[in-house]
N, CA, C and O of each residue as an XYZ file, in Angstrom:
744
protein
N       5.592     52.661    -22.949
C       5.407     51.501    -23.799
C       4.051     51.598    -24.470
O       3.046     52.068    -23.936
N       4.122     51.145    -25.600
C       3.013     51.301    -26.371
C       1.855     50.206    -26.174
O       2.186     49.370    -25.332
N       0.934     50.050    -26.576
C      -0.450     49.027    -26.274
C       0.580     47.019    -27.380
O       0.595     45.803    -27.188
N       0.961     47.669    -28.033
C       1.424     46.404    -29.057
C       2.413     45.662    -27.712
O       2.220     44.499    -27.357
N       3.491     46.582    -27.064
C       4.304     45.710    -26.828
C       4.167     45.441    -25.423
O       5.096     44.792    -24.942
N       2.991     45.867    -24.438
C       2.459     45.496    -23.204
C       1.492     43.890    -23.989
O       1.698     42.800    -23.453
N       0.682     43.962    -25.013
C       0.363     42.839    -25.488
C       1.286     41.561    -25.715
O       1.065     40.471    -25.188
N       2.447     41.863    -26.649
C       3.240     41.047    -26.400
C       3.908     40.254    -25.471
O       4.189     39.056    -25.453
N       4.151     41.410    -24.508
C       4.711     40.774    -23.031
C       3.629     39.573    -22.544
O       3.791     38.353    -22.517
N       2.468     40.390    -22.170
C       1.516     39.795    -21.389
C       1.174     37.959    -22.613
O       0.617     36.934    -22.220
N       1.724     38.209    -23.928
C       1.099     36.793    -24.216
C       2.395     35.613    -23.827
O       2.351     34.460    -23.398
N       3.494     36.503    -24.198
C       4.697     35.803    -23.594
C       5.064     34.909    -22.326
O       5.772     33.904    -22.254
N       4.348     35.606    -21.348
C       4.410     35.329    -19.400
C       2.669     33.817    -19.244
O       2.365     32.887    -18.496
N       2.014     34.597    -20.648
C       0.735     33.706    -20.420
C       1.423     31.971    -21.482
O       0.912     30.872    -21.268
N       2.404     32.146    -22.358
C       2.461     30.918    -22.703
C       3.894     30.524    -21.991
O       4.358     29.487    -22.465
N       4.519     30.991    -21.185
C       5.511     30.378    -20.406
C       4.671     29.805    -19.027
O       5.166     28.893    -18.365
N       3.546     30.330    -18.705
C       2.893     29.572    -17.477
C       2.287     28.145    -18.379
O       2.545     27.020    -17.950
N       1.477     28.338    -19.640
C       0.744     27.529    -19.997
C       1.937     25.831    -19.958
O       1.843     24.664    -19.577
N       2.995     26.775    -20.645
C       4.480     25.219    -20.710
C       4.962     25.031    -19.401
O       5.516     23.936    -19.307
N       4.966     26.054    -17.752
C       5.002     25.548    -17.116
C       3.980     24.096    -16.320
O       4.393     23.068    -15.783
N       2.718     24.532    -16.523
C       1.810     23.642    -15.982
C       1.463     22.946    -16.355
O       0.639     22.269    -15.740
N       2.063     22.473    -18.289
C       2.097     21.391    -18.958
C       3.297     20.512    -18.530
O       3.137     19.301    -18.684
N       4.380     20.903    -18.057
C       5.500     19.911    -17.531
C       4.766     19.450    -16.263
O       4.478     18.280    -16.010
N       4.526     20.420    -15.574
C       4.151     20.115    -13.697
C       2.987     18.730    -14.049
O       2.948     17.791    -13.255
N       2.184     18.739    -15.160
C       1.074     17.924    -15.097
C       1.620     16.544    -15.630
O       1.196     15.410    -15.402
N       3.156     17.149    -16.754
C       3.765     15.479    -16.781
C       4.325     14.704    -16.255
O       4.409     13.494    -16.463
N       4.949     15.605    -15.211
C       5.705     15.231    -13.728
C       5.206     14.572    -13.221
O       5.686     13.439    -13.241
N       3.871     14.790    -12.389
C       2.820     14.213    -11.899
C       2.182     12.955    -12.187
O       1.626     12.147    -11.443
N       2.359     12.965    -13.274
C       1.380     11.944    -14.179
C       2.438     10.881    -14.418
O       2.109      9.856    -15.015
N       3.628     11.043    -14.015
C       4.646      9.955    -14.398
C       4.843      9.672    -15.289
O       5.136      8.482    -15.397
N       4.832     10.568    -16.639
C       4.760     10.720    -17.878
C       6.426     10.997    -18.401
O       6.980     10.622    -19.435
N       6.808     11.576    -17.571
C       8.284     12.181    -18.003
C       9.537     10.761    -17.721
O      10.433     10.673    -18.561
N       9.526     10.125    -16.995
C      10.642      9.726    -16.621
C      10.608      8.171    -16.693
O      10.686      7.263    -15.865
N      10.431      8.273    -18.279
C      10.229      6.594    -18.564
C      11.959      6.373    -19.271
O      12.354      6.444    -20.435
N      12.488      6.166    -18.332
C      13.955      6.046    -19.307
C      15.011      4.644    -19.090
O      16.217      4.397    -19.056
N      13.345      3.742    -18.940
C      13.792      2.674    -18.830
C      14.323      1.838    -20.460
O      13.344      1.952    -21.197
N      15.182      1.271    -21.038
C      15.315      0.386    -21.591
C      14.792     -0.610    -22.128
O      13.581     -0.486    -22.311
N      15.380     -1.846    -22.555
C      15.073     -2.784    -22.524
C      14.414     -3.834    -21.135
O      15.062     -3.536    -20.132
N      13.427     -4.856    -20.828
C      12.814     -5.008    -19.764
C      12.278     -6.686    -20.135
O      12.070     -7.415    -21.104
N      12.244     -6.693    -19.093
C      11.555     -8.034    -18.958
C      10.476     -7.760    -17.766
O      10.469     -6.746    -17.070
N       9.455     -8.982    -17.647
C       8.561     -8.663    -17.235
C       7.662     -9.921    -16.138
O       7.337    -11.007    -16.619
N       7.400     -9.617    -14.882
C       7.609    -10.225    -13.839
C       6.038    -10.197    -13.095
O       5.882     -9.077    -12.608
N       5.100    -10.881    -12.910
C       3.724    -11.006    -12.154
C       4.202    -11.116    -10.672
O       5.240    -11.705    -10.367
N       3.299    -10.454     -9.688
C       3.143    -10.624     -8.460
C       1.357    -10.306     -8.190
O       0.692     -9.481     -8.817
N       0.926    -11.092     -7.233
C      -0.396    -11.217     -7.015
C      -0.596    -10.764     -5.548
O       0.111    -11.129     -4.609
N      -1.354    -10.158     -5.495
C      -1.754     -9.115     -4.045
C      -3.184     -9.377     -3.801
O      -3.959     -9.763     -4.676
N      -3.481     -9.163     -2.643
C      -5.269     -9.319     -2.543
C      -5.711     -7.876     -2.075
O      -6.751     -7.852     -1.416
N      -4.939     -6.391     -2.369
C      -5.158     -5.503     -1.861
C      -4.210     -4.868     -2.450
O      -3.094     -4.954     -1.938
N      -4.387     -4.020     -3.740
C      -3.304     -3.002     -3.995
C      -3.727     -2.005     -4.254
O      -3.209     -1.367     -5.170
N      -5.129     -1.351     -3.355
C      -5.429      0.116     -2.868
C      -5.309      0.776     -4.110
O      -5.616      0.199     -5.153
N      -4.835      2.088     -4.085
C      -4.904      3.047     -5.451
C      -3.632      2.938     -6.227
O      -3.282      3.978     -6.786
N      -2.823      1.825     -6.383
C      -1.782      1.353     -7.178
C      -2.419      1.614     -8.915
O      -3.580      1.378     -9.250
N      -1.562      2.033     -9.639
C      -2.296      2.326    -11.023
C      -1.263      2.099    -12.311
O      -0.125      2.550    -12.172
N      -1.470      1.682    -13.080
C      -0.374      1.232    -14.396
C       0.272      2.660    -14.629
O      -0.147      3.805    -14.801
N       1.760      1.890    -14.534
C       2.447      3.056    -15.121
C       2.815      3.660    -13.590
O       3.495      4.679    -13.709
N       2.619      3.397    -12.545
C       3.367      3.083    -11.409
C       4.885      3.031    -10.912
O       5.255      1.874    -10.717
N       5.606      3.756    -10.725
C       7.038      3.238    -10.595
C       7.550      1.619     -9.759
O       7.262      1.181     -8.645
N       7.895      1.388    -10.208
C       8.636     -0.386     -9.308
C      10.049      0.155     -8.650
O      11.021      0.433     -9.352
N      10.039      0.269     -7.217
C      11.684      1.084     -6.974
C      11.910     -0.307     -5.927
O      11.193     -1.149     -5.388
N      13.487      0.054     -6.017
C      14.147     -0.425     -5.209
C      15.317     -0.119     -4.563
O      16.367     -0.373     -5.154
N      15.363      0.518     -3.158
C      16.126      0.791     -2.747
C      15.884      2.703     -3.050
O      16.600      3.699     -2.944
N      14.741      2.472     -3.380
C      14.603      4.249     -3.906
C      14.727      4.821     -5.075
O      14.689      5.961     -5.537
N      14.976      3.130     -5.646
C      16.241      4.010     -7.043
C      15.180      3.581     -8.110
O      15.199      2.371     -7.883
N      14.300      3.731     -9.081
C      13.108      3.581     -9.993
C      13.806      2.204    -10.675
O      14.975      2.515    -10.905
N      13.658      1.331    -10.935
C      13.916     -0.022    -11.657
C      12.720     -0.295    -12.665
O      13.262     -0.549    -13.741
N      12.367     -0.311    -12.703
C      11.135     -0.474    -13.840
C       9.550      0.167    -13.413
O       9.456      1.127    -12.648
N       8.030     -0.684    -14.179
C       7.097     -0.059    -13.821
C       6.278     -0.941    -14.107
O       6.571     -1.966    -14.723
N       5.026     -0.615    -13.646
C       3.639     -1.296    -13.622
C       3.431     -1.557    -15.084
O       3.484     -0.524    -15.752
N       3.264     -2.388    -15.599
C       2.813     -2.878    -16.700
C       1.028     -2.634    -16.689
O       0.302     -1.832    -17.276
N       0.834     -3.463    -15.967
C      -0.651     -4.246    -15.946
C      -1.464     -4.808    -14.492
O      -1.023     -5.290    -13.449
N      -2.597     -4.553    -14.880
C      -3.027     -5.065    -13.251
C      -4.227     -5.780    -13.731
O      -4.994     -5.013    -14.314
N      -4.638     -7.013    -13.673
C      -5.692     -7.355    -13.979
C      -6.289     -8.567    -12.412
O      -5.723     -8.979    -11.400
N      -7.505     -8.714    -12.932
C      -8.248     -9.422    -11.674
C      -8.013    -10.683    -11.686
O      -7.487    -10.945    -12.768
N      -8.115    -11.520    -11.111
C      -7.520    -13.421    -11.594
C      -8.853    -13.977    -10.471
O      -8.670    -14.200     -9.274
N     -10.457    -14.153    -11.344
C     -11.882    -14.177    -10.967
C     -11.400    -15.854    -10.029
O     -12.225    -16.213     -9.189
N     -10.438    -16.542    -10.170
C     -10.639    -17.852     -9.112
C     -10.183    -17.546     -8.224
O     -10.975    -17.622     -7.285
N      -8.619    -16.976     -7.779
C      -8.451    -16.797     -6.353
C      -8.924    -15.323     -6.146
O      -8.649    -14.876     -5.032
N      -9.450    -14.645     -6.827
C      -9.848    -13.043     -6.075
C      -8.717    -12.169     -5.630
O      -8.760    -11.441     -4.638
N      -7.905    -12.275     -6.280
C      -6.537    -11.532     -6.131
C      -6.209    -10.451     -7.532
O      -6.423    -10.595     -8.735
N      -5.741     -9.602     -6.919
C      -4.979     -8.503     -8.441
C      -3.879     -9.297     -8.876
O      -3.157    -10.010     -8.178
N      -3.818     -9.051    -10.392
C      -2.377     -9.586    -10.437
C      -1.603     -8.517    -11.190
O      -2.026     -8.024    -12.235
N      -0.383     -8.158    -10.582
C       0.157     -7.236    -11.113
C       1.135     -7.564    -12.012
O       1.709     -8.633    -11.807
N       1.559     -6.730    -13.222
C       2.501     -7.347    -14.277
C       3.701     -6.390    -14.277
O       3.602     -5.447    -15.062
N       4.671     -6.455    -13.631
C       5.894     -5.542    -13.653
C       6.766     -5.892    -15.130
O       6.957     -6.875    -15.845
N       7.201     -4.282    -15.096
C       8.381     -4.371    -15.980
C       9.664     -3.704    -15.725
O       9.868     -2.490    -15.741
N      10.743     -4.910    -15.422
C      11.801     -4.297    -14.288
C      12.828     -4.289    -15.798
O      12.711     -5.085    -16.729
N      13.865     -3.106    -15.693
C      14.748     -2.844    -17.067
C      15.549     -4.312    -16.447
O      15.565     -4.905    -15.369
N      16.040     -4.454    -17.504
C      17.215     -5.583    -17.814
C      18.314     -5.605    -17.358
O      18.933     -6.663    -17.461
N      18.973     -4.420    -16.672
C      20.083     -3.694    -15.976
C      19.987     -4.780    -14.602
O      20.868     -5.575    -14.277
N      19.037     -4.628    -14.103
C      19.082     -4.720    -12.900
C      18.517     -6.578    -12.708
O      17.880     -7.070    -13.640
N      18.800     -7.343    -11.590
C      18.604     -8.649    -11.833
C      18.085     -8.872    -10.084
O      18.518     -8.504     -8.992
N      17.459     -9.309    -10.350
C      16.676     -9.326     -8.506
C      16.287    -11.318     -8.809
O      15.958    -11.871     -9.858
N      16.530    -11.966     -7.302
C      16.737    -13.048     -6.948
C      15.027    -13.486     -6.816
O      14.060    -12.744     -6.647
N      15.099    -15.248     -6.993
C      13.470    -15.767     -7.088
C      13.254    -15.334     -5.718
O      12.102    -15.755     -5.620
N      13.479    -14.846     -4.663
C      12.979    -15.565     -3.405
C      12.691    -13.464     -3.035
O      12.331    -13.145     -1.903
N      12.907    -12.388     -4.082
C      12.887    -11.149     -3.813
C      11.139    -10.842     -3.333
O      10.260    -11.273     -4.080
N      10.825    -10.215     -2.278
C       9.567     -9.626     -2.037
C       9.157     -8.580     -2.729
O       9.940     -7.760     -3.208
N       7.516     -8.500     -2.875
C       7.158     -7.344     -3.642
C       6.250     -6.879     -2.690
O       5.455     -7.632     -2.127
N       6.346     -5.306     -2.414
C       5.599     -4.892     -1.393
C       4.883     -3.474     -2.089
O       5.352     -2.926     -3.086
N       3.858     -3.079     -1.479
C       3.342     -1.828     -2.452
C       3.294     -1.099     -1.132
O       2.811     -1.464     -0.060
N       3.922      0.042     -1.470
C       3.853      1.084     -0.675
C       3.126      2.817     -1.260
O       2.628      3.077     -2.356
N       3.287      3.567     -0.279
C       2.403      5.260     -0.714
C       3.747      6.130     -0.209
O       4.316      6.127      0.883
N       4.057      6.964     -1.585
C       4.776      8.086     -1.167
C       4.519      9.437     -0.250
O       3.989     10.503     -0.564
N       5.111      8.983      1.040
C       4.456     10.257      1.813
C       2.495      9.784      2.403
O       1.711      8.876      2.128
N       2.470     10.707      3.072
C       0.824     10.601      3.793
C       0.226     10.128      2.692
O       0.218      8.921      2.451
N      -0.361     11.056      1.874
C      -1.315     10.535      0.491
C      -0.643     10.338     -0.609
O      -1.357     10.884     -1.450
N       0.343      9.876     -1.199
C       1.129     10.174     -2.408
C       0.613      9.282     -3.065
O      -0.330      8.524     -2.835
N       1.211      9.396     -3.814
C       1.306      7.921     -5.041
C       1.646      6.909     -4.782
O       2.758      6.674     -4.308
N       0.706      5.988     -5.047
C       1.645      4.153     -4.676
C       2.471      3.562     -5.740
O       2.215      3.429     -6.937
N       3.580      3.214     -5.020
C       4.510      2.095     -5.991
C       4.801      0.348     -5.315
O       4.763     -0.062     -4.155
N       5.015     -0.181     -6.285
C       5.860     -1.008     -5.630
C       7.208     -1.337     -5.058
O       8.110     -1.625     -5.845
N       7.353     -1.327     -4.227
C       8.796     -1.739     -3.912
C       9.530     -3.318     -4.003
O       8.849     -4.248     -3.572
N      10.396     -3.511     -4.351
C      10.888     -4.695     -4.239
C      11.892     -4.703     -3.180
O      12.597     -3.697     -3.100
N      12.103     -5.737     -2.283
C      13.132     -5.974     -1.863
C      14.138     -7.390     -2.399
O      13.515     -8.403     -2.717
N      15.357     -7.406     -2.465
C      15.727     -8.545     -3.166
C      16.419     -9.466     -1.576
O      17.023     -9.046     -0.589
N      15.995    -10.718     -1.955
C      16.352    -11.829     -1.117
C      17.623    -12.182     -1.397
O      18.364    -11.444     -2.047
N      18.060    -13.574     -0.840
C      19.214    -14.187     -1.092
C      19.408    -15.327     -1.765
O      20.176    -16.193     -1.345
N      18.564    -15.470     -3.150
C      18.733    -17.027     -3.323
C      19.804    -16.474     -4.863
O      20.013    -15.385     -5.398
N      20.216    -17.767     -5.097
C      21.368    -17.304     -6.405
C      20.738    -17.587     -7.628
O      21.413    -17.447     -8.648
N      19.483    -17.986     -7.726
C      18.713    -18.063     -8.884
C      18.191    -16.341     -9.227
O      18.279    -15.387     -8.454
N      17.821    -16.349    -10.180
C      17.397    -14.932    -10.478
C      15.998    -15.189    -11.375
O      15.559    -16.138    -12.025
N      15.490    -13.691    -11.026
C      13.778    -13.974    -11.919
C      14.369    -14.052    -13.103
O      15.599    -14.022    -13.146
N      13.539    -14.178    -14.388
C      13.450    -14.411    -15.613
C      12.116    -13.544    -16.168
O      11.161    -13.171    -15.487
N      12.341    -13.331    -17.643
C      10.648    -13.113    -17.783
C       9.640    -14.102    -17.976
O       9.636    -15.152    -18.618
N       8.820    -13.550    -17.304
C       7.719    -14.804    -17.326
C       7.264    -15.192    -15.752
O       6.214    -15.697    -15.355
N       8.511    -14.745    -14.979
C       8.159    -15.413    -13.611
C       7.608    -14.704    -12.783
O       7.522    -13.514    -13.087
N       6.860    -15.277    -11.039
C       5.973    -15.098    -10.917
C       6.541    -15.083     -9.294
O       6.883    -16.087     -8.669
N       6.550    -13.493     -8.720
C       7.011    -13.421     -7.420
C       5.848    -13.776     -6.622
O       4.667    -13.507     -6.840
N       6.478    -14.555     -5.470
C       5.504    -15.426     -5.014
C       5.350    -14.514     -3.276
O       4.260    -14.549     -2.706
N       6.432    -13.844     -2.693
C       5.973    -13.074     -1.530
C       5.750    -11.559     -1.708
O       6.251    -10.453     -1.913
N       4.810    -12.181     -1.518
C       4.154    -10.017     -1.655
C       3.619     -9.662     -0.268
O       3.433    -10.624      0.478
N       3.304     -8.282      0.266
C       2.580     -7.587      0.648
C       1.412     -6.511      0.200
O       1.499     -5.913     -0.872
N       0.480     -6.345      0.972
C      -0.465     -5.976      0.182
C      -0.395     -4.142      0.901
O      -0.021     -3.690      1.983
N      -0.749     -3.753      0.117
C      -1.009     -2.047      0.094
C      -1.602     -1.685      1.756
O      -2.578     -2.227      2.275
N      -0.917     -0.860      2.253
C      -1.579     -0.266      3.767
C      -2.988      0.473      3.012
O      -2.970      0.976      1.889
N      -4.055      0.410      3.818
C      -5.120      1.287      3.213
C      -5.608      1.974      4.541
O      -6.229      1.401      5.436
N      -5.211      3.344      4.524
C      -5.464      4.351      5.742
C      -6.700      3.940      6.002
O      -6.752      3.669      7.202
N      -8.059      3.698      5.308
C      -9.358      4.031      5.684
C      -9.588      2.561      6.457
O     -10.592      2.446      7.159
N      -8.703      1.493      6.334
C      -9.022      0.534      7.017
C      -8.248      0.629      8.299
O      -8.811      0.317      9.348
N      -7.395      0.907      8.297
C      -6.372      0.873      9.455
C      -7.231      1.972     10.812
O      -7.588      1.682     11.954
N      -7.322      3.329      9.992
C      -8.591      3.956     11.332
C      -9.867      3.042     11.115
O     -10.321      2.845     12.242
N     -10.453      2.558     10.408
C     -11.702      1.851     11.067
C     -11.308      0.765     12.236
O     -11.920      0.729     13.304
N     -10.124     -0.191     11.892
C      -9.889     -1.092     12.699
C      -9.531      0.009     14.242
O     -10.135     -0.320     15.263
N      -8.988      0.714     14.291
C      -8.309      1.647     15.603
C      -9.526      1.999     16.010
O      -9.718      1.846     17.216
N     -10.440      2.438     15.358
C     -11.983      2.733     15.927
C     -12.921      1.677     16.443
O     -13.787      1.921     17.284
N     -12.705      0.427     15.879
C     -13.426     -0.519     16.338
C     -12.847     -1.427     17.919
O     -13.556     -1.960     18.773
N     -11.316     -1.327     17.856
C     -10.622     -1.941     18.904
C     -11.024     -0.785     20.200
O     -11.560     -1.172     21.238
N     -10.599      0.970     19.898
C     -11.016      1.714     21.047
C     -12.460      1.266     21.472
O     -12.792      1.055     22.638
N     -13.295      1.146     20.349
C     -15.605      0.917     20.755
C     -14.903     -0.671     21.785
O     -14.888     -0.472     23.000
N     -14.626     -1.426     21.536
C     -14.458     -2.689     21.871
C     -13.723     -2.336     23.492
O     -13.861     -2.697     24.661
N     -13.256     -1.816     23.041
C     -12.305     -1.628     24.888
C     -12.856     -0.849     26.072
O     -12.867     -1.024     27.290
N     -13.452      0.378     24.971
C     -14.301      0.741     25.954
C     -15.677      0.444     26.794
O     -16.121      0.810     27.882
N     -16.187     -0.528     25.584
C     -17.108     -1.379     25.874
C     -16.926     -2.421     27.223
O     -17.643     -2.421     28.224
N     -15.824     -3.255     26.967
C     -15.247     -4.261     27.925
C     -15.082     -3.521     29.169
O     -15.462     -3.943     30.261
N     -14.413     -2.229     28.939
C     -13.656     -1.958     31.015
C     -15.560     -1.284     31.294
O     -15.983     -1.556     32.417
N     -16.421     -0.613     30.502
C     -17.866     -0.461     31.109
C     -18.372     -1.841     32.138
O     -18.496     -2.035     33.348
N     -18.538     -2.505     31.074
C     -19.442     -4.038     31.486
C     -18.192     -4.263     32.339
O     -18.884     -4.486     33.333
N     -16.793     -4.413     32.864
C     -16.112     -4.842     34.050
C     -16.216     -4.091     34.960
O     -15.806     -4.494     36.049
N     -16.807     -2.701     34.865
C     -17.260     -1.966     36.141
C     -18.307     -2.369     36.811
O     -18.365     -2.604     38.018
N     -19.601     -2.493     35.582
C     -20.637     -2.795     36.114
C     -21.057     -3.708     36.772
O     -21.855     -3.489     37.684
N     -20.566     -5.133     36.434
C     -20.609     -6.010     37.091
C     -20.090     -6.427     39.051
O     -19.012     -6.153     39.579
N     -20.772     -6.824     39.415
C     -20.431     -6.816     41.060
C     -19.131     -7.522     41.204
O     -18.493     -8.029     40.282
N     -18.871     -7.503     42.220
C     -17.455     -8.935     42.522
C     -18.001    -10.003     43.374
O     -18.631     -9.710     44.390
N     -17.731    -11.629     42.907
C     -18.241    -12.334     43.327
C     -17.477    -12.293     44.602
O     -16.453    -11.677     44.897
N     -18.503    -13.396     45.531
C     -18.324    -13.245     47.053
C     -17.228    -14.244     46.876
O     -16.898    -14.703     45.782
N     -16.703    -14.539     47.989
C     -14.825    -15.593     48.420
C     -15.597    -16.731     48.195
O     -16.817    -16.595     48.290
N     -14.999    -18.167     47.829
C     -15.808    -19.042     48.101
C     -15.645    -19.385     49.223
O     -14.699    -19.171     49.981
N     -16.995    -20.185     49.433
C     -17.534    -21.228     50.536
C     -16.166    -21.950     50.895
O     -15.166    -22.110     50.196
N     -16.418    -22.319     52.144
C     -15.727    -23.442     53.325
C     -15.185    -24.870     52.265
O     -14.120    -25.475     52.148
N     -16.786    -25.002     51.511
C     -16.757    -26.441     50.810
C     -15.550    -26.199     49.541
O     -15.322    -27.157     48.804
N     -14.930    -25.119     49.363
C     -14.261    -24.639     47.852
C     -15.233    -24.508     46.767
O     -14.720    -24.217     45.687
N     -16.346    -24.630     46.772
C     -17.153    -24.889     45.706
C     -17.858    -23.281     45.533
O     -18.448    -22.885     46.538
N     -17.836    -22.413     44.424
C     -18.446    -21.120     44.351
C     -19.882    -21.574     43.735
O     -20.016    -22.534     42.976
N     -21.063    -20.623     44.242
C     -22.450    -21.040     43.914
C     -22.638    -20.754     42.337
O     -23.485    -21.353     41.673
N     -21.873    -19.899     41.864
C     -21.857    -19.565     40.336
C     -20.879    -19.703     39.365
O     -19.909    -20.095     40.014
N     -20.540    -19.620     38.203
C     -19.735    -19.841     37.047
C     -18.821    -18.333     36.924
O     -19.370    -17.236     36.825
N     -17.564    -18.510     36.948
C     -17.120    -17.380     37.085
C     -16.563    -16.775     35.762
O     -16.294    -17.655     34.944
N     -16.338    -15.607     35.369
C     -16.207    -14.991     33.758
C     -14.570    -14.808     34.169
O     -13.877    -14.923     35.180
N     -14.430    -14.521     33.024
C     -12.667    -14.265     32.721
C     -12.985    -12.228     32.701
O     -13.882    -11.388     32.617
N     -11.785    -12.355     32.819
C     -11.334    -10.764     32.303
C     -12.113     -9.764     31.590
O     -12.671     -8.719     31.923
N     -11.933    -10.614     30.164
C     -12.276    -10.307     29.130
C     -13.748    -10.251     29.090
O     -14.199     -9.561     28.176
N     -14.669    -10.863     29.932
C     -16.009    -10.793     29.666
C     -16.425    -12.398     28.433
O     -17.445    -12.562     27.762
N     -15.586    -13.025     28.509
C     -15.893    -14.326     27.711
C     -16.719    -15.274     28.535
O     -17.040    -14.924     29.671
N     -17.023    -16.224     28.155
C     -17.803    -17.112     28.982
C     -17.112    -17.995     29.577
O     -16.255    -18.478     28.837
N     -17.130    -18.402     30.595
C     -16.293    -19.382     31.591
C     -16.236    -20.412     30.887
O     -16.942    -20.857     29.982
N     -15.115    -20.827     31.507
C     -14.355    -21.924     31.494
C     -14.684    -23.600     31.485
O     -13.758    -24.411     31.473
């Protein structure tokens, strides 16, 4: 093979990677699979929706139903408020929960809906009123770290401490006795 058509090859294999890792990056980016419709559009307010980001999938049942519109701050109660846009296909009840979940260990967060049982149905404009707020790994091990410091703390100080003597004849003990827990008596 001559120098021209080893060039050719080699630019060929270099712009079929370049269009592979331009799809892989739209994949990713949730760029590809907007094939939602027509939509209406639905607020839920969270006090914790972790790395949730517009343009978010909204699933239910697994199955993609619409997407994150909007997330803005609401400065009186200190809550996110999120602005869904669920396609028109699909019709979920006033009393449906909105929960934000993470695909996999670190994935991407969406919301999930679950739908309730009431026979009214959202509308646009309306405003799901039970939510859950986003698991956030870095809080969940701090709390597991603080309950183990705490426990281990407690059975120390219940070693250390002596055992009071039986009481007296009279029933009456000369001191105030602690609970379990190391709280202050009773």
């Amino acid at each position: 093979m001559d120098r021209t058509t080893i060039d050719l090859w080699v630019g060929v294999f270099v712009a079929l990677g370049v269009a592979a890792l331009l799809g892989l990056a739209m994949k990713v980016g949730n760029l590809t699979s907007n094939k939602i419709g027509e939509t209406y559009s639905v607020s839920a307010a969270f006090e914790n929706i972790g790395g949730l980001k517009p343009n978010a999938p909204v699933k239910s049942a697994g199955v993609v139903v619409g997407r994150v519109a909007d997330i803005k701050f609401d400065t009186k109660l200190y809550e996110a408020v999120v602005t869904i846009k669920i396609d028109e296909r699909y019709e979920f009840p006033k009393d449906t929960f909105a929960n934000i979940y993470t695909a996999g260990l670190l994935g991407e967060q969406y919301v999930g809906l679950e739908a309730g049982g009431d026979d009214d149905v959202l509308k646009n404009g309306d405003k799901i009123a039970q939510t859950q707020d986003a698991v956030v790994l870095e809080k969940m091990i701090s709390q597991f770290l603080y309950n183990k410091a705490s426990e281990t703390k407690s059975e120390e100080s219940a070693a250390s401490t002596p055992k009071e003597a039986a009481p007296s004849s009279g029933g009456k003990s000369g001191g105030a006795k602690s609970t379990e827990l190391g709280d202050a008596p009773f």
